[in-house]
N, C-alpha and C positions, 0 to 999 in steps of 0.2 A: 504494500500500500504506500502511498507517496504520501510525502510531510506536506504541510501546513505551505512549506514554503515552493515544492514542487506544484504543490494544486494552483499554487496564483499563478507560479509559471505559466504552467500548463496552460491556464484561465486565457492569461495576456498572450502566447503564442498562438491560441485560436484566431481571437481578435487580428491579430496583427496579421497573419493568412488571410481571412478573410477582407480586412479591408485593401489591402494589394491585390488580391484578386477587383472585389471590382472598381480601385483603381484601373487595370486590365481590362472593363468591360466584361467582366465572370461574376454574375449574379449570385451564385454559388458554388461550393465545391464540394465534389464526390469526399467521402469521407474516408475510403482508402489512401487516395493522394493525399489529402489532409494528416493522416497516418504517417505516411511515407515521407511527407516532407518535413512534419514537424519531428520524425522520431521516436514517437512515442506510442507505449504499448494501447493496445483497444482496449480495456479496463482505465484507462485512465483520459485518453481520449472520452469515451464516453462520460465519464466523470464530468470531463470539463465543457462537453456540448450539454449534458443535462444542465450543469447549475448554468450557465451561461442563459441557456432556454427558459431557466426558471426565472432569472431576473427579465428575460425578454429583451435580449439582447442580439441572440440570434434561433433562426428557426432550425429546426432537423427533421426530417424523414429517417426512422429510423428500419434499420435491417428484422429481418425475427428473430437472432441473435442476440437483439439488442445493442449493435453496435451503429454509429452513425454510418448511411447512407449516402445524406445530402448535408451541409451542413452551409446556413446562409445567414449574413447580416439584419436585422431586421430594422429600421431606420432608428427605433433608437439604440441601437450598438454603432450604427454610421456615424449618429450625431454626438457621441463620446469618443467613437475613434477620431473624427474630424477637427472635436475638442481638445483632445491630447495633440493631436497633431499641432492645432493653434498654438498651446500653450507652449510645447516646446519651440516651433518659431522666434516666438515671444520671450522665451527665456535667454537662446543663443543670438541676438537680437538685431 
């Protein structure tokens, strides 16, 4: 099981995929590649598209496995990614 400080990782590397994606014009991404790129096992992957979903941050389609499918931004996860993007702008200035 992953620490406290893994799970935010994990939280923030979804995010961060997914909003590069559709910077790219990728409205979503299969959650295999999502796997693959970020590294990380499907037990925790799923961990991290659940509570993400549960805040309503991004949506999922999930497998009968239970592991993510589809996994997509929903405009308010856009509008925190786009926020953090602000603020760091703003910080390096």
């Amino acid at each position: 099981m992953a620490t406290l400080t893994e799970r935010k990782r994990y939280r923030e590397a979804v995010l961060h995929a997914l909003y590069t994606a559709v910077a790219d014009n990728r409205t979503e991404l299969p959650g295999e590649g999502l796997r693959a790129q970020l590294g990380m096992p499907d037990a925790d992957l799923a961990a991290a598209c659940g509570y993400l979903a549960d805040e309503g941050l991004v949506t999922v389609e999930w497998t009968s496995h239970g592991t993510p499918a589809t996994v997509a931004l929903t405009h308010e996860g856009l509008r925190r990614m786009e926020a953090e993007e602000e603020q760091g702008q703003a910080e390096r200035g």
